[in-house]
VEXTOR-634976 format. One record per residue (C-alpha): residue in three letters; z, x, y. Coordinates in pm, whole numbers, padded with zeros to 5 digits. Example, Ala and Ser with C-alpha at 12.3 -4.5 7.8 and 13.67 -1.06 7.14 Angstrom:
# VEXTOR-634976
+-----+--------+--------+--------+
:  aa :      z :      x :      y :
+-----+--------+--------+--------+
: Ala :  00780 :  01230 : -00450 :
: Ser :  00714 :  01367 : -00106 :
+-----+--------+--------+--------+
This chain:
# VEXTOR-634976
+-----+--------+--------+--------+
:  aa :      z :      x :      y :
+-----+--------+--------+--------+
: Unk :  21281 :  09179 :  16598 :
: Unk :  21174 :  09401 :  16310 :
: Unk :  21481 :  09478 :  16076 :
: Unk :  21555 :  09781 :  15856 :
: Unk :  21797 :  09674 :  15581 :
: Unk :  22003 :  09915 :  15413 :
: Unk :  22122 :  09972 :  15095 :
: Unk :  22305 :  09681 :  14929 :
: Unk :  22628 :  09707 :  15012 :
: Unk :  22923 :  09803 :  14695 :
: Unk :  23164 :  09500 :  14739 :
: Unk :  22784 :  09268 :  14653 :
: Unk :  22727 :  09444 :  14349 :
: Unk :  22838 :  09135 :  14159 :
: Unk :  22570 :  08954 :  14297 :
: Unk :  22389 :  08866 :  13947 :
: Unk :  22701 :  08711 :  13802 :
: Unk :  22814 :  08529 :  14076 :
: Unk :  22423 :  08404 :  14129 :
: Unk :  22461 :  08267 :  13772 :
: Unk :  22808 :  08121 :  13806 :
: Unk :  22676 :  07934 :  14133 :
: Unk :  22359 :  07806 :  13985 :
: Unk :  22535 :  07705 :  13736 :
: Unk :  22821 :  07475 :  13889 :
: Unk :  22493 :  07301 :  14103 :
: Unk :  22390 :  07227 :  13789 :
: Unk :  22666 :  07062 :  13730 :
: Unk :  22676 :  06865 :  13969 :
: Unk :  22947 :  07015 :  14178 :
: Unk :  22938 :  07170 :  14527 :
: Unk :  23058 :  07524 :  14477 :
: Unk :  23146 :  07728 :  14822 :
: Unk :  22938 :  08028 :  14780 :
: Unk :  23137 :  08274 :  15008 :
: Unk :  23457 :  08218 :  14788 :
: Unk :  23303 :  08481 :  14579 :
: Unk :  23288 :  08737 :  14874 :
: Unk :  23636 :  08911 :  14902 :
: Unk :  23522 :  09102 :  15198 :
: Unk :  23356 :  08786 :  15363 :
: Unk :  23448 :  08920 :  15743 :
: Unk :  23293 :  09277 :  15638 :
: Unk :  22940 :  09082 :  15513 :
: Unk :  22924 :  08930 :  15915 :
: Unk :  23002 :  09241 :  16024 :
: Unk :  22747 :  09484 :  15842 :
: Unk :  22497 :  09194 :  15897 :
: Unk :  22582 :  09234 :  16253 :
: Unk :  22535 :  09590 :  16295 :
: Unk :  22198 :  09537 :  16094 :
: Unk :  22038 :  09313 :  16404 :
: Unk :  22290 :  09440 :  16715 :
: Unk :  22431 :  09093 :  16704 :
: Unk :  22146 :  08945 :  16794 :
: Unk :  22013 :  08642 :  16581 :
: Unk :  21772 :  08782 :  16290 :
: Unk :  21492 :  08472 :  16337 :
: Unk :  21511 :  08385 :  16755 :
: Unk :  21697 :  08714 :  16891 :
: Unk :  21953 :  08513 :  17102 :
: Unk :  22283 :  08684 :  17201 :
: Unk :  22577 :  08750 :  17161 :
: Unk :  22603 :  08540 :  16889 :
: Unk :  22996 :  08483 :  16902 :
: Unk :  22948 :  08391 :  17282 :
: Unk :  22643 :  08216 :  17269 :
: Unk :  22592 :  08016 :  16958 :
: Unk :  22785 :  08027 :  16677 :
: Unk :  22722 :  08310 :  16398 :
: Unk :  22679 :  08209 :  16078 :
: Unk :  22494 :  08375 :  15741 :
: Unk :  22125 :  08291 :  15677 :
: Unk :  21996 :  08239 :  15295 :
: Unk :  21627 :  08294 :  15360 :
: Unk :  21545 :  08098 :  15003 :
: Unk :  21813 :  07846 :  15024 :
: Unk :  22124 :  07830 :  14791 :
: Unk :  21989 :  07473 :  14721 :
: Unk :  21653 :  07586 :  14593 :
: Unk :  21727 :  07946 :  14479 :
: Unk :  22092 :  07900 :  14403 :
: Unk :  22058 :  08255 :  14204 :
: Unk :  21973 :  08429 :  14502 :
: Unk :  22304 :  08273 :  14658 :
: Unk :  22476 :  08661 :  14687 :
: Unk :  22127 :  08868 :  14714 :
: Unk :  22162 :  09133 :  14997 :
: Unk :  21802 :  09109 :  15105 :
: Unk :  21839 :  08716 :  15117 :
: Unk :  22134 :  08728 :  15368 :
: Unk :  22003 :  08723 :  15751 :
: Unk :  22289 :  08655 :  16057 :
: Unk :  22161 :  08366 :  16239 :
: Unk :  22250 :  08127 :  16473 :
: Unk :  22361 :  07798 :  16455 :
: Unk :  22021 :  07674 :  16553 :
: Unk :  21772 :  07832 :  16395 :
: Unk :  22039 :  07752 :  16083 :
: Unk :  22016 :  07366 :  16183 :
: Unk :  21670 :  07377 :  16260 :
: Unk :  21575 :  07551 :  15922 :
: Unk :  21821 :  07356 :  15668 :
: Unk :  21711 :  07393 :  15324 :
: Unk :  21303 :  07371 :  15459 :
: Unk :  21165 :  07724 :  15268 :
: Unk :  20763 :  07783 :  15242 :
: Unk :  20644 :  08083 :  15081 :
: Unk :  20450 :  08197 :  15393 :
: Unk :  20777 :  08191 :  15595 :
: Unk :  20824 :  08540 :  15809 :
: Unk :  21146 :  08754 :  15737 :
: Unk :  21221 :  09027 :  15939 :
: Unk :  21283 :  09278 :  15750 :
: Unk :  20971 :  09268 :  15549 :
: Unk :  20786 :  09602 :  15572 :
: Unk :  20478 :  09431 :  15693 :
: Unk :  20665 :  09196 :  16028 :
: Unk :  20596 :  09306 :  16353 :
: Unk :  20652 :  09065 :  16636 :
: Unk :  20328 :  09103 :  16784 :
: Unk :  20108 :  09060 :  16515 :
: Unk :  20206 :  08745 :  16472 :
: Unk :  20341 :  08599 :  16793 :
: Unk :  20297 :  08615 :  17189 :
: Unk :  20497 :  08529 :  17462 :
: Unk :  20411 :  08262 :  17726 :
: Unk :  20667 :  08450 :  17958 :
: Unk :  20551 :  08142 :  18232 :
: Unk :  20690 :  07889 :  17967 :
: Unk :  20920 :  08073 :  17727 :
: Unk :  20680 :  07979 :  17440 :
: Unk :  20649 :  08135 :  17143 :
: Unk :  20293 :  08113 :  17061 :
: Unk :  20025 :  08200 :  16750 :
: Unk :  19864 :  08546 :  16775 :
: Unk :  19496 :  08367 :  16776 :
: Unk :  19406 :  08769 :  16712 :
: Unk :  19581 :  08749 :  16374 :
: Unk :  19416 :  08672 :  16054 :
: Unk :  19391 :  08285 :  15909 :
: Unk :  19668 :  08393 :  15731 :
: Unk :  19877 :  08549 :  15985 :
: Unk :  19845 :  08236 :  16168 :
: Unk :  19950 :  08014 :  15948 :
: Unk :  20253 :  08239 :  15857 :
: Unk :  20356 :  08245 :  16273 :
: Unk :  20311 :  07858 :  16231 :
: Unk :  20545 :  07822 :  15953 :
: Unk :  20807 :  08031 :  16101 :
: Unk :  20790 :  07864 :  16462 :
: Unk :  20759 :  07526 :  16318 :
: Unk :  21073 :  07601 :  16043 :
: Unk :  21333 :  07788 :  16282 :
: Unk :  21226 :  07525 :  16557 :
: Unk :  21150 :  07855 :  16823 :
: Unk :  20982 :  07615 :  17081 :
: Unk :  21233 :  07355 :  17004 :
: Unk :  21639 :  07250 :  17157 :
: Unk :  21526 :  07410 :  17520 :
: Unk :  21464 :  07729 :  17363 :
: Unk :  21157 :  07830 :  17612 :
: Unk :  21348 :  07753 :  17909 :
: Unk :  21646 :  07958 :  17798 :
: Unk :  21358 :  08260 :  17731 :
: Unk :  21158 :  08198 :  18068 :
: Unk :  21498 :  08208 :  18260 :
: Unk :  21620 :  08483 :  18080 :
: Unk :  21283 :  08706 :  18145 :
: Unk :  21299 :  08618 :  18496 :
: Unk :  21675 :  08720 :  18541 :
: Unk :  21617 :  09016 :  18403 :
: Unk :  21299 :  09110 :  18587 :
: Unk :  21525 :  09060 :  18899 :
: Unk :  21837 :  09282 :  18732 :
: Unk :  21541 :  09578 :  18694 :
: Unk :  21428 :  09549 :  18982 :
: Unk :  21770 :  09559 :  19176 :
: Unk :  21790 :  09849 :  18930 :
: Unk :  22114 :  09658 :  18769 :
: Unk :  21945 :  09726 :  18445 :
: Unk :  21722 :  09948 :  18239 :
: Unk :  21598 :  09738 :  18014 :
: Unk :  21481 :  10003 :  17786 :
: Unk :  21847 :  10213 :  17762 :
: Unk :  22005 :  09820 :  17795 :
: Unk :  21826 :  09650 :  17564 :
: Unk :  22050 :  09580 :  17264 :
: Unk :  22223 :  09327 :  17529 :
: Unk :  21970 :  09161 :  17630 :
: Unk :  21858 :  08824 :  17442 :
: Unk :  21525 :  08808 :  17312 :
: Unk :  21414 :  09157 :  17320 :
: Unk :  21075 :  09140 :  17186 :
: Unk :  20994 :  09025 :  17503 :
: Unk :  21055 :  09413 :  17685 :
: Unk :  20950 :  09586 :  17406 :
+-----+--------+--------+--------+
């Protein structure tokens, strides 16, 4: 889903510094723990949290806590871009998955979320028979490739992801239509919502 960041919060405005101080220890050849440097660690989760309604920023699964577990995203990774280690607009809630799936892989076409430019459907469809995240063949060469990239990198069609979407999308077909749910008033609890927008 599309994100709107807001302001950088007050307790990151050491970022710089502490960006320096990290690069600087991997250059040294030691492993510093980059949230050490975050007194109000629990508060980052939580504004990140509120920023995506505790849904994961790159596949939308939730609740995260329930689900999978929650953990903070570096879009450029601390390994490559070890300056960027405490950057607000770097810092994404994710899930354990897409986290595994993504590791330290980074190309410069790689979708973010909360780029003014992302909108799910320019990019991407939904096989709602499969679950599959597919290419927007409508989309630009370019736009292509960047959908690609970002299924390929967050492994979207990978781990029995499009089963878990199909299933989901049929459940809650069946919850609307037993009018158990409006999915437009519910939709902040439901996984995967680009797929009932």
């Amino acid at each position: 889903m599309k994100l709107t960041r807001p302001p950088k919060p007050a307790y990151l405005d050491g970022y710089k510094e502490w960006g320096r101080k990290y690069a600087l220890k991997k250059q040294q050849g030691l492993k510093p723990k980059w949230h050490k440097k975050i007194k109000q660690w629990e508060r980052l989760k939580k504004d990140l949290a509120e920023l995506t309604a505790d849904h994961c920023s790159f596949c939308d699964s939730y609740p995260l806590a329930a689900k999978n577990k929650q953990t903070i995203e570096h879009f450029r990774p601390r390994s490559s871009y070890p300056k960027l280690a405490y950057v607000w607009h770097n810092l994404f809630l994710c899930c354990e998955t897409c986290q595994t799936a993504k590791g330290d892989d980074f190309k410069k076409n790689l979708l973010k979320p909360d780029a003014e430019e992302y909108e799910f459907n320019r990019y991407f469809i939904v096989n709602f028979k499969t679950g599959d995240i597919e290419v927007n063949t409508r989309g630009s060469k370019k736009d292509q490739e960047r959908a690609k990239i970002t299924i390929r990198i967050y492994g979207l069609n990978s781990y029995g992801r499009p089963k878990a979407r199909a299933d989901h999308y049929n459940w809650v077909k069946n919850q609307v239509r037993k009018k158990k749910l409006n999915k437009d008033k519910d939709i902040d609890i439901l996984s995967y919502r680009f797929m009932f927008v």
